[in-house]
N, C-alpha and C positions, 0 to 999 in steps of 0.2 A: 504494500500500500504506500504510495508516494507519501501524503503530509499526514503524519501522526499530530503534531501540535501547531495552533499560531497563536502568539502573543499580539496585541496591537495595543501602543496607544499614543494617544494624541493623533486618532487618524478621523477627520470628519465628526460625525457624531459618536465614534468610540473611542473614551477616554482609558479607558485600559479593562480588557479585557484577553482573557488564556484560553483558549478553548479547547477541549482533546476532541480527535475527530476518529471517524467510522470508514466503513468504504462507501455505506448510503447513508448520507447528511441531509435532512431534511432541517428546515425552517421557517416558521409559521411568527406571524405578526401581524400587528396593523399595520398599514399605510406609511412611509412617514418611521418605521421604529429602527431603520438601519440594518436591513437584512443584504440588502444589493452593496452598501458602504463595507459590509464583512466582504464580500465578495471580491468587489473591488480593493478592498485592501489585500487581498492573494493575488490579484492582479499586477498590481506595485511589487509582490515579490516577488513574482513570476520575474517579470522585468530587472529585478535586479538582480535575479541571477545570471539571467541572460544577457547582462555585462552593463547595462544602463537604465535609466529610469528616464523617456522620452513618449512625446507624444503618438509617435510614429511606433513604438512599441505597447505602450497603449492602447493604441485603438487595435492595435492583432489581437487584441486578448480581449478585447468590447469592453472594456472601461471608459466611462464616459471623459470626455477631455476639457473637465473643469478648469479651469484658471489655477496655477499651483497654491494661491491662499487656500481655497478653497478646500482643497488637502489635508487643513490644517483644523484642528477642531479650535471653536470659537464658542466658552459658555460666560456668561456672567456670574460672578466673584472665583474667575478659575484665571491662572495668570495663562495667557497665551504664550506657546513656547515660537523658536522660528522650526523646528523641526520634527516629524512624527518617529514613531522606531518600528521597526516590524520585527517576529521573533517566528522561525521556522524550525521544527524538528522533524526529518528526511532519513529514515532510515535511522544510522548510525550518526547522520551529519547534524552540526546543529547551525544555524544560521544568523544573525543579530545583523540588523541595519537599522543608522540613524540617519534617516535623510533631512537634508535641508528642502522646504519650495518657498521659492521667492520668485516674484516676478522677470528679474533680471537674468539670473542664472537657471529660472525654470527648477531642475534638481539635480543636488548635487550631493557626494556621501560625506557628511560628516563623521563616520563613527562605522566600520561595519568590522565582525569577527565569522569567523567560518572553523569548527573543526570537528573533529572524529570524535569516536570515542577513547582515542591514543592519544592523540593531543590537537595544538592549535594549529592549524595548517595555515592561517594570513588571519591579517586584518589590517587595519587605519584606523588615529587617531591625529590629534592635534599635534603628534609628535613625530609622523608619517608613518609610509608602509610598511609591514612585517610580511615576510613571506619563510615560513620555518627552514633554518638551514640556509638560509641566503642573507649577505650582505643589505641590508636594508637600502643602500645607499643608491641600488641598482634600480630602484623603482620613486626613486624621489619627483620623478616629472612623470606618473600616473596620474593622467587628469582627474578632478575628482566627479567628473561626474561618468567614469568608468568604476565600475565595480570588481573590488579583487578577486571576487568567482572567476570573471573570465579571463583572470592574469594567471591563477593557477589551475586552470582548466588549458591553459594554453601549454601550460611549464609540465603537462600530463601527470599532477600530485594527485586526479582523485582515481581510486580503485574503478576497473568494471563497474561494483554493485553502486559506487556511493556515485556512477557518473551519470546511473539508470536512472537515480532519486532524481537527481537536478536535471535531467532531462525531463521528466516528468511535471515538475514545476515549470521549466522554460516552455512547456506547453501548455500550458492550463490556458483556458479560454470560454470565455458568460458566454452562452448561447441564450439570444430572446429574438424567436421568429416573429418574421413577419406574414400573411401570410398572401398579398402580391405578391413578395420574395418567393414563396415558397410555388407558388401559383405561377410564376417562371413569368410575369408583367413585368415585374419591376426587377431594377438589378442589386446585389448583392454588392456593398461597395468596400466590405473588408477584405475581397482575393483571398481567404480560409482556405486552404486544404484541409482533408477535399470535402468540407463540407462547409459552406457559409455560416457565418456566427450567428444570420436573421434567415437563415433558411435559402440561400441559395446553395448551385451545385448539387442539387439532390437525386435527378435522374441521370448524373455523371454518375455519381456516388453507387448507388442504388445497383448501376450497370457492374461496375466493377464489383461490388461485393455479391452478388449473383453470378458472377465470373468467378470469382475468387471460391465459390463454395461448391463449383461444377469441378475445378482442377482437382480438387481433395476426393470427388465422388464422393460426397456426404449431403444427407438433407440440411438444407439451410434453413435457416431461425428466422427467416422473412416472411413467412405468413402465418408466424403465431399471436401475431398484434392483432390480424383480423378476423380471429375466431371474435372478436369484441365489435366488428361489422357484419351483419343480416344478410348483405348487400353483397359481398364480396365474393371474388375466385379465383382472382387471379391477378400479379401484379410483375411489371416487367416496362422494358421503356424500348423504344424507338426513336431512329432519328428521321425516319419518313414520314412524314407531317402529313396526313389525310388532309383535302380539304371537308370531309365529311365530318370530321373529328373537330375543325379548329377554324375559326370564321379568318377570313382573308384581313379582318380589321383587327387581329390577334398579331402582339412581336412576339414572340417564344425564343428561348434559343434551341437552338437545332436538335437536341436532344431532349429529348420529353416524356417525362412517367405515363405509362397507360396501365389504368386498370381496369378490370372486368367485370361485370353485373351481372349475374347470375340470374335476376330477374327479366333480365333484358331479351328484345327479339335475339335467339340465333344471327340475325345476319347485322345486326346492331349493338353489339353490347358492350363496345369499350368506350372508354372515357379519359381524355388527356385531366392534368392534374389542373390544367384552367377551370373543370367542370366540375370534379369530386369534392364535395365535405371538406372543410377545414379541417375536422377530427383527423379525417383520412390521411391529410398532410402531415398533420403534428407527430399523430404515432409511426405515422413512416420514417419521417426523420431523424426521430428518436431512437427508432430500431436501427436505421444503417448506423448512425451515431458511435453506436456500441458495437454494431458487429465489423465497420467495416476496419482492417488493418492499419490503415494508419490515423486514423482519429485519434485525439489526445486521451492516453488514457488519467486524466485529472481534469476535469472538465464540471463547469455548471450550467445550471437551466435555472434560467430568473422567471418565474410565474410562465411557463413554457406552457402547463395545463389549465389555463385561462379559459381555453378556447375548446373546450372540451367537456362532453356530460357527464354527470357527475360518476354514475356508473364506469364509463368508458375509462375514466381517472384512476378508479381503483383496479380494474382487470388489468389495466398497463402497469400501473406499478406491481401490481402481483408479476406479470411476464418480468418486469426488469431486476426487481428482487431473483426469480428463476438464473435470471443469464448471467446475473453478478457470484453467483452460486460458483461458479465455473469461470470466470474472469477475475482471478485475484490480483492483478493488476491494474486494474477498473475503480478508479473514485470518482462518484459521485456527489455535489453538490445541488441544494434544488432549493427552487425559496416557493412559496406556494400560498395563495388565498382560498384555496379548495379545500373541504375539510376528508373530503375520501383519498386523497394522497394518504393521508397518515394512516388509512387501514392493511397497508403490506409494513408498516414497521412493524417491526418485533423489538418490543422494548428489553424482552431478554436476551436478545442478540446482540454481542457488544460489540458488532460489525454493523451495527443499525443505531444511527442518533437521531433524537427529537429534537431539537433547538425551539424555546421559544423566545422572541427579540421584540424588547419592548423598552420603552425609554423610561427613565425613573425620572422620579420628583423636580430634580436637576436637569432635566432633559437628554441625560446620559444615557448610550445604547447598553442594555444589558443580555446577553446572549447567553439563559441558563439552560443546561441541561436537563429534559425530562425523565429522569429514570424512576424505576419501583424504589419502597425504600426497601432497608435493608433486612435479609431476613424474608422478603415475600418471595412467594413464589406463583406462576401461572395464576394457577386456583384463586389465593387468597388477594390476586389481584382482580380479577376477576369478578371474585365476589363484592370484595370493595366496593367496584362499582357497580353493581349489580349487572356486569354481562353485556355491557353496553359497547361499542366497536370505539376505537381510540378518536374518530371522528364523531361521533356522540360528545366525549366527552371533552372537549375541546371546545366544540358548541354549548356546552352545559356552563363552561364560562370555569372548570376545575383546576386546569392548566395553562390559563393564561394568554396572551395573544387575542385576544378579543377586544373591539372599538366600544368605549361605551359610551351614554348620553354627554353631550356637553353639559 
């Protein structure tokens, strides 16, 4: 599992906050309580592994590209600092950065340390570079707004395993579809491999990992999203555009999802993704997402099941719970206003986390852990709540993350 731990604070509306993480993270809140600002704070470290903290690295990863104050958390009777810190543990590796954002230099590192569990492998301070076993003096004009990750990722100090972890982070990336995007209208403007951060590149995607599942001669995991559609039989893409299929006043690009209708006449029954169900979109996506080969395996979905009934919400996460079963490689992050997400968590599964994130008195984001306490088990939680599904009680107002009257 890529990120075991992240520290944040002074980052936006979180003022300090540890969190230990799962391989499926869910996070439920109101509006407004800093579930997308967590997000985007992995975003910033994603980036600064991958050697810098820029806009242009940024937007890879769908963090929004705020003005660098912005970055910065601003509460009343709290002193504003110039700088946030982020804290990653990756395996064996453990990570600390103190970034500066100011308008002029944008960001730059004031403070960052990196090391194993043998020792310190680099860092920076006010009193310049370390790099273990090296003359410090060899690194004295390391810009600062280079990070010492990619000086000794350069100088080859991390192992195989610990270079799998920071790979893993330098890909992490908020996926929040669109669904023109997805619907191949509008274009996709982050260039993602191979799958767009708002839903484009999907019947590229989709082609390949049905290719990819044909060379193995193994049944592919692509039509178990749509035992959750009535409607369905069959899905597959083309780049021969019918005009029967697609009105002349349609841009597509050249390759296009088709799917089948079972209900349909015999000599009429496919459908390009201009015409199918949003549903139909979202869980396609989501399924190539995971299965195809090179998608990140550290990745999130910001309110991704928006667009979705509320049934449809729960059978999908039950399939992605299945797949993650068997992808121990695979983190997931999801933020969610739907209360049937939270019915495939298994709060006994300490590969499954509840997050709920709601801002206290202060206006501070607080992201607590929902677990059993201690000493329960199944049963006697169960009975607690008299039998009720985790989405019950969530709406029952038990756990938190609920809008109440002004």
């Amino acid at each position: 599992m890529p990120l075991s731990q992240v520290t944040i604070k002074g980052f936006k509306s979180i003022v300090d906050q540890t969190i230990d993480l799962g391989q499926l993270n869910v996070f439920i809140g109101t509006n407004g309580a800093g579930k997308s600002n967590f997000l985007e704070a992995i975003g910033v470290l994603s980036c600064a592994v991958d050697g810098k903290v820029d806009y242009s690295k940024l937007a890879d990863r769908g963090t929004r590209l705020s003005a660098p104050e912005v970055f910065k958390s601003s509460f009343k009777n709290l002193g504003r600092k110039n700088t946030f810190s982020l804290d990653a543990k990756l395996g064996d590796l453990s990570y600390h950065a103190n970034i500066n954002a100011n308008t002029e230099a944008e960001f730059i590192f004031s403070a960052e340390t990196i090391s194993n569990a043998e020792k310190k492998l680099g860092g920076r301070s006010n009193r310049g570079i370390t790099i273990a076993d090296l003359d410090k003096a060899l690194f004295a004009k390391l810009p600062s707004q280079q990070s010492v990750v990619s000086t000794l990722e350069t100088l080859g100090r991390f192992s195989d395993d610990e270079l799998k972890e920071l790979k893993a982070l330098q890909r992490y990336a908020i996926y929040a579809l669109s669904t023109p995007i997805l619907r191949g209208v509008s274009p996709d403007g982050s260039n993602k491999e191979p799958l767009g951060l708002y839903g484009g590149g999907l019947a590229t995607a989709l082609s390949e990992a049905i290719g990819e599942a044909a060379k193995i001669s193994v049944p592919h995991d692509l039509h178990r999203f749509f035992s959750l559609l009535d409607w369905f039989e069959m899905i597959g893409t083309t780049d021969e555009i019918s005009e029967k299929l697609q009105s002349k006043h349609l841009h597509t690009g050249k390759n296009v999802a088709r799917y089948r209708d079972k209900f349909m006449g015999i000599k009429f029954n496919n459908l390009y993704a201009y015409d199918v169900s949003e549903g139909a979109l979202y869980v396609l996506f989501i399924l190539v997402l995971l299965l195809h080969k090179k998608s990140p395996s550290l990745f999130a979905l910001d309110n991704v099941d928006n667009a979705l009934n509320p049934g449809m919400v729960r059978g999908m996460m039950g399939h992605i719970v299945e797949l993650l079963k068997d992808m121990p490689e695979k983190q997931i992050l999801m933020t969610t206003h739907n209360p049937t997400t939270l019915d495939a968590v298994d709060l006994f599964n300490p590969q499954h986390r509840l997050f709920v994130v709601q801002r206290n008195k202060r206006g501070h984001t607080e992201i607590n852990h929902i677990e059993p306490p201690p000493g329960f088990t199944r049963e006697t939680w169960v009975e607690k709540h008299g039998g009720m599904r985790l989405s019950e009680i969530w709406l029952s107002g038990a756990i938190g993350g609920l809008a109440t009257e002004f």
